[in-house]
Kinemage of the C-alpha trace (Angstrom):
@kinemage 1
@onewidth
@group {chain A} dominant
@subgroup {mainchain}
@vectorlist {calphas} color= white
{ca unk a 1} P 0.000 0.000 0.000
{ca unk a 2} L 1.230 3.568 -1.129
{ca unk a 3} L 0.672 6.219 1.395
{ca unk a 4} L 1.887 10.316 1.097
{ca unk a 5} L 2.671 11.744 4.568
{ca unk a 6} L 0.972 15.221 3.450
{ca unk a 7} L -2.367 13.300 2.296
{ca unk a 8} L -2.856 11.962 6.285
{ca unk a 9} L -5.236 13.415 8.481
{ca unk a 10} L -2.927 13.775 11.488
{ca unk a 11} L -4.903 11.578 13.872
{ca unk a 12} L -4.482 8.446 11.176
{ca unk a 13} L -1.195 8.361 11.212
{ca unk a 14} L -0.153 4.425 12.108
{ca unk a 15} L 3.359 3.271 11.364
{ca unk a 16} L 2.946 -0.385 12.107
{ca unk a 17} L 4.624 -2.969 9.162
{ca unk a 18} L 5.460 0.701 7.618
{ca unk a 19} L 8.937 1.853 6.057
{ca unk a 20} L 9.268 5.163 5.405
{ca unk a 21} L 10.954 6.635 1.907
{ca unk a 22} L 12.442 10.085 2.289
{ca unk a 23} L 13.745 11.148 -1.778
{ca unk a 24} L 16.324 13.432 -2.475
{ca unk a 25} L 17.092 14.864 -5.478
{ca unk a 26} L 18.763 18.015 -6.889
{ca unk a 27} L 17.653 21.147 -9.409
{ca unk a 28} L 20.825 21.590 -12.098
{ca unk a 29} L 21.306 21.379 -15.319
{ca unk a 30} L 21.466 17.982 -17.737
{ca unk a 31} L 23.102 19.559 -20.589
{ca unk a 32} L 20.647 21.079 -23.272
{ca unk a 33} L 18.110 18.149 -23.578
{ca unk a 34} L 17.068 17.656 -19.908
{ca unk a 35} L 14.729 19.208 -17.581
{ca unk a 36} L 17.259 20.739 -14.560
{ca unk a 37} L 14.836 18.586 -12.385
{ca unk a 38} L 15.865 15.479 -13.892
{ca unk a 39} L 17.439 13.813 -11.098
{ca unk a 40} L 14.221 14.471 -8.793
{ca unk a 41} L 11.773 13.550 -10.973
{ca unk a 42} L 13.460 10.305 -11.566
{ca unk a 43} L 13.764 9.709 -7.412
{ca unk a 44} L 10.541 10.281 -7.193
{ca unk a 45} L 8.572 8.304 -10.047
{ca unk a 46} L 10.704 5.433 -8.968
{ca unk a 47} L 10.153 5.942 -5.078
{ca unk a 48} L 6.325 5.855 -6.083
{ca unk a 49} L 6.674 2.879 -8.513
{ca unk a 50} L 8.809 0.739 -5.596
{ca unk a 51} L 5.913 1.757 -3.094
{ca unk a 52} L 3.501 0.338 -5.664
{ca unk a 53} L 5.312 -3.010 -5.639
{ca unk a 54} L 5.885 -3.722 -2.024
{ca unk a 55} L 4.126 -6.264 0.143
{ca unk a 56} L 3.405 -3.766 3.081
{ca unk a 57} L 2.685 -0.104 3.919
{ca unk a 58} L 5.569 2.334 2.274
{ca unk a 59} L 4.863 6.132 3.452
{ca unk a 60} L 6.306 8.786 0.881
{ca unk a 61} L 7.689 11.693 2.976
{ca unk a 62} L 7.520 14.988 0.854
{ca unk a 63} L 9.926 15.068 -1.940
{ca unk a 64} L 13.176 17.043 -1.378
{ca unk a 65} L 14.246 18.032 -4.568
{ca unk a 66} L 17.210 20.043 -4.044
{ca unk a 67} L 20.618 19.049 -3.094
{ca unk a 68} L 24.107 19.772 -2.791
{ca unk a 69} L 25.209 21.192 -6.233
{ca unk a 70} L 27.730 23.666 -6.414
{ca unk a 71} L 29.813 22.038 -9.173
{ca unk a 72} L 27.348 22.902 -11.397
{ca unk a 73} L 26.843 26.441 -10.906
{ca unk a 74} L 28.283 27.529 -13.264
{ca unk a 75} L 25.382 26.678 -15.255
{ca unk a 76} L 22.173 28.355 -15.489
{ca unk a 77} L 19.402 27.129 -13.337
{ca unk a 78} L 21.494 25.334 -10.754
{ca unk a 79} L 19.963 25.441 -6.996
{ca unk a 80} L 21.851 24.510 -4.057
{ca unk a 81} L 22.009 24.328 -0.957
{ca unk a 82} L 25.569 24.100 1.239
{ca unk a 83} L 26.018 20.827 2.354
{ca unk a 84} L 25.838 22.243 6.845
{ca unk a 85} L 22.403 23.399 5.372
{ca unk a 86} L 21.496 20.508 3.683
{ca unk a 87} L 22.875 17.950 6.440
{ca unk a 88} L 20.515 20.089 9.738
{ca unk a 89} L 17.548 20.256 7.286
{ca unk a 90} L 17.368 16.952 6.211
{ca unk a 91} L 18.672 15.757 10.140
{ca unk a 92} L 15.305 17.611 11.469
{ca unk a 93} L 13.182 16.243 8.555
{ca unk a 94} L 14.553 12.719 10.069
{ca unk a 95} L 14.317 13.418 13.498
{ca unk a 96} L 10.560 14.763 13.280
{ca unk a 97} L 9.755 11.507 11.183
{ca unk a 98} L 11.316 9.066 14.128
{ca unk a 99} L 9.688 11.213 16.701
{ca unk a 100} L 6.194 10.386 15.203
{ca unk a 101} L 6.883 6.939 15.709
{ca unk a 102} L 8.358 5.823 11.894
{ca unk a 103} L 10.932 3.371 12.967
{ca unk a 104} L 11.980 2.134 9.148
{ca unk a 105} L 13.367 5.042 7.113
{ca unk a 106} L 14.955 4.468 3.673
{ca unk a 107} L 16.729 7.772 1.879
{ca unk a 108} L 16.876 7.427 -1.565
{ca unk a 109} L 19.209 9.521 -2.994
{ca unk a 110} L 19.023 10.174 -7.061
{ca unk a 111} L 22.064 12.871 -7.320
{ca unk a 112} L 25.678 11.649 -6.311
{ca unk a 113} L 26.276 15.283 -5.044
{ca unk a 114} L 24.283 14.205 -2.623
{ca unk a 115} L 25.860 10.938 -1.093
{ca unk a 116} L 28.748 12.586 1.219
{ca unk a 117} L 26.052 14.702 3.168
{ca unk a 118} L 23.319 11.873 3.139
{ca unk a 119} L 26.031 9.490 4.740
{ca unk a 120} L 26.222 12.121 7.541
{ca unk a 121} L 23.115 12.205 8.386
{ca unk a 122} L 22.873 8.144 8.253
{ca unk a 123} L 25.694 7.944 10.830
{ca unk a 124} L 24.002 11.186 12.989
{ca unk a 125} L 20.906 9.341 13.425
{ca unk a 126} L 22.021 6.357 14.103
{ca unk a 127} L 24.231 7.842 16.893
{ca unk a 128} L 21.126 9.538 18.124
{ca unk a 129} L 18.542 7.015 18.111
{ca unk a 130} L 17.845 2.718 18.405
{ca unk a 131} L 16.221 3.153 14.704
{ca unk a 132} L 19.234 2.208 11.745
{ca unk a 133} L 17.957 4.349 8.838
{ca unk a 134} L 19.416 3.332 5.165
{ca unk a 135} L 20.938 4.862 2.797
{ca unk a 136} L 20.627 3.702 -1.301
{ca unk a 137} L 21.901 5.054 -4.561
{ca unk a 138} L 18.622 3.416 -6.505
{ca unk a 139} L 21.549 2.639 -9.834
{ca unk a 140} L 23.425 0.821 -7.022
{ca unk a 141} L 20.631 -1.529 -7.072
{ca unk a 142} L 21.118 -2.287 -10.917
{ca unk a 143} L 24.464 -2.339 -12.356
{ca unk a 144} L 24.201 -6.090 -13.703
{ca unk a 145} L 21.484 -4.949 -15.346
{ca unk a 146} L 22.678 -1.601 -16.962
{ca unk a 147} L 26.197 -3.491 -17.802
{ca unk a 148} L 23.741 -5.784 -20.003
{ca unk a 149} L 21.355 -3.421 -21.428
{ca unk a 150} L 23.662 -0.158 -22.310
{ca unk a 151} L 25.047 0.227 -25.828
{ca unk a 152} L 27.974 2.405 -24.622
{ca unk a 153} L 31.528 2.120 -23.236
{ca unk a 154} L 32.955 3.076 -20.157
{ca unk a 155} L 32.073 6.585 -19.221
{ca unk a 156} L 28.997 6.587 -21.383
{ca unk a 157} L 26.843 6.241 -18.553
{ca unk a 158} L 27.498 9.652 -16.406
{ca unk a 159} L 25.969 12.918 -16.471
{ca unk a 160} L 23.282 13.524 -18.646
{ca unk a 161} L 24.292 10.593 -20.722
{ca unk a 162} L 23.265 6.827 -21.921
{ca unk a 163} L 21.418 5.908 -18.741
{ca unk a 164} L 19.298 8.824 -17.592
{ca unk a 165} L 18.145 10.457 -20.930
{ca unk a 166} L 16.393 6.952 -21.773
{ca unk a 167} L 15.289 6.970 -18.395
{ca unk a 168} L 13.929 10.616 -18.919
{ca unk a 169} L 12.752 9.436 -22.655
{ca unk a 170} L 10.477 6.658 -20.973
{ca unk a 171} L 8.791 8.940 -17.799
{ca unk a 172} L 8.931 12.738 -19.298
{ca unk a 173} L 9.525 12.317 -23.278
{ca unk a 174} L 7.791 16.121 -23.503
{ca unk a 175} L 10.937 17.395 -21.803
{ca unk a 176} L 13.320 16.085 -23.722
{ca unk a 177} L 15.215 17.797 -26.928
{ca unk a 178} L 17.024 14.779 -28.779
{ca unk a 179} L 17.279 17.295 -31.704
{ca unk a 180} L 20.084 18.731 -29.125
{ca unk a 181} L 21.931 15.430 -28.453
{ca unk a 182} L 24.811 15.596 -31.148
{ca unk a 183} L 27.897 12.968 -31.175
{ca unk a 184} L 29.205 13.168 -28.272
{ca unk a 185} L 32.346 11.114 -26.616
{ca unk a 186} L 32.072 8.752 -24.000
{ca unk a 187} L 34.256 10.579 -21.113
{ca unk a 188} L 37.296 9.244 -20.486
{ca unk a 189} L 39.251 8.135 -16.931
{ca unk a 190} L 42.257 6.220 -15.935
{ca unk a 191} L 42.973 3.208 -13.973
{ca unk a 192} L 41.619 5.077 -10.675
{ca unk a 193} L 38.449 6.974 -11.618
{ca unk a 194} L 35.874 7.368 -14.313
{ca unk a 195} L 33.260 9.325 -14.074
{ca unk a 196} L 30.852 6.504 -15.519
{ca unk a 197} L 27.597 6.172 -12.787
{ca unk a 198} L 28.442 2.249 -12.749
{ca unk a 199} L 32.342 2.696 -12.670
{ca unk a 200} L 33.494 1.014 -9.449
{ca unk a 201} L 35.682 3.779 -8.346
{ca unk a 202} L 39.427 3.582 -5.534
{ca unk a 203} L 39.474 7.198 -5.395
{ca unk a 204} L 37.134 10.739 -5.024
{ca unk a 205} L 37.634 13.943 -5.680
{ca unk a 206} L 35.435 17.058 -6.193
{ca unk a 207} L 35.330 18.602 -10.142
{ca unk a 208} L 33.220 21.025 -11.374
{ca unk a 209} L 31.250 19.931 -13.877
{ca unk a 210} L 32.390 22.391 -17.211
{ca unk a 211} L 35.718 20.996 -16.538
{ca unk a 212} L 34.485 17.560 -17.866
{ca unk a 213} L 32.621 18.924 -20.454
{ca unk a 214} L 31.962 22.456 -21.623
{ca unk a 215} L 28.306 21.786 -21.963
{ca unk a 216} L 28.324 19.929 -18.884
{ca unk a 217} L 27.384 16.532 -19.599
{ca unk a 218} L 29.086 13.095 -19.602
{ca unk a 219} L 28.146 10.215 -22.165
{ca unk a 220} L 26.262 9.749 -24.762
{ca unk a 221} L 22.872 10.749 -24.473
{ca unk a 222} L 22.488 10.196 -28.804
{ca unk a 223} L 22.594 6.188 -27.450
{ca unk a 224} L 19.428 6.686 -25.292
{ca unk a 225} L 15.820 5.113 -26.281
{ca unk a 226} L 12.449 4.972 -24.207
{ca unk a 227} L 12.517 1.541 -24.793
{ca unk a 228} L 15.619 1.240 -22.910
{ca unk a 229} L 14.678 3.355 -20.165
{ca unk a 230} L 11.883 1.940 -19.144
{ca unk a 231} L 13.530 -1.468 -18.909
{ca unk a 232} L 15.945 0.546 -16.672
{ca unk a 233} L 14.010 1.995 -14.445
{ca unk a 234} L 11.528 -0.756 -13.997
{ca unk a 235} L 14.398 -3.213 -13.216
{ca unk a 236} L 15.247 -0.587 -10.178
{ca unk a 237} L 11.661 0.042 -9.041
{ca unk a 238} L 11.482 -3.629 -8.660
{ca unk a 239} L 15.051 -3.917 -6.722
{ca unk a 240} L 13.790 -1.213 -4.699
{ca unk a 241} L 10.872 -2.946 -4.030
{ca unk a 242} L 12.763 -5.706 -2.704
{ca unk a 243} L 14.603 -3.998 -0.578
{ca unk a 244} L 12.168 -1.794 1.102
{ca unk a 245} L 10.432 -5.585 1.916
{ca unk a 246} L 13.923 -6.748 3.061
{ca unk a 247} L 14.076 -3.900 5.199
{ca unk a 248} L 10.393 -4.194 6.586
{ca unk a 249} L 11.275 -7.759 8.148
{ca unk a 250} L 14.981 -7.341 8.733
{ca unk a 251} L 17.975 -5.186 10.303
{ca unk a 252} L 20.808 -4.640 8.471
């Protein structure tokens, strides 16, 4: 059963069998061809979708749909917050939901900006309180699958490119501009990082984002299909699924 916290009369709220999904996404641009929303609106059609799938009650807290972004102001139509703002207001978002009784809280995080600060407030509420809140990248869920379905190399898959445009081509198709795609380049990386969403990574570092690419995208978005997408993102609504049941019945 799918439930929205801000649809509840407050003297129904119940939190038995109920896990909690708190999305968080981020407002900045996706190259030429994508909304600036794009990583939000994908959090949050999937978050609904997994909801839709699970065996028990899953309670959609109000979106949060922008994150830590700085490296790609300079960009127009970037909004960000700092990541001490974004840790206390997320932190008292958390802390309000546990004090109404929610015991089960998943954050799914849809923008990798966001996974340093998100990790923070894991590890601050689990200091604080008995509850063990988790923490998922939803493309964490499905890189056998994307390694199977994507037509593209190595760093095909980042920013704007292979993964989320067909993603974005499947849910919104009215805000995307393929006439705007050109050739572009998969990115390239070394034997340490690439910026590919499924590369498996031994170092970090922070890079603003028109220093990968001067239009500030990475892959190749001219690769992309609905078809495509929506065997993506229906392969992670039903791993997220999964896991929210996993997490219903278990501790981690």
């Amino acid at each position: 059963m799918l439930l929205y916290w801000y649809e509840i009369a407050s003297v129904d709220f119940s939190f038995a069998d109920t896990v909690g999904i708190l999305s968080v996404g981020s407002c900045e641009q996706h190259g030429e061809y994508l909304p600036v929303g794009t990583d939000g609106l994908i959090g949050w059609r999937l978050a609904q979708a997994a909801g839709e799938r699970s065996e028990g009650k899953t309670l959609l807290l109000p979106p949060q749909q922008i994150g830590y972004s700085p490296h790609h102001r300079a960009f127009p139509g970037c909004l960000t917050l700092s990541q001490e703002t974004m840790f206390r207001y997320l932190l008292e978002i958390c802390r309000c939901a546990f004090d109404n009784g929610l015991q089960k809280l998943l954050l799914l995080n849809s923008h990798g900006g966001n996974q340093s600060c998100l990790q923070t407030v894991v590890n601050e509420l689990g200091a604080q309180y008995d509850y063990r809140p988790l923490l998922v990248r939803y493309w964490d869920l499905i890189a056998d699958t994307a390694a199977n379905l994507r037509s593209s190399g190595s760093g095909g898959m980042g920013h704007a490119g292979e993964f989320e445009t067909s993603v974005m081509q499947y849910l919104y198709p009215e805000t995307v501009h393929p006439e705007r795609f050109g050739q572009r380049a998969c990115a390239p990386g070394n034997q340490y990082h690439n910026p590919d969403l499924f590369a498996r990574n031994a170092v970090y570092q922070y890079k603003p984002f028109h220093e990968y690419d001067r239009r500030g995208n990475i892959g190749q978005p001219q690769l992309a299909c609905a078809e495509k997408g929506e065997k993506f993102f229906r392969a992670a609504a039903d791993e997220l699924a999964k896991l929210i049941d996993f997490y219903r019945h278990n501790n981690f």
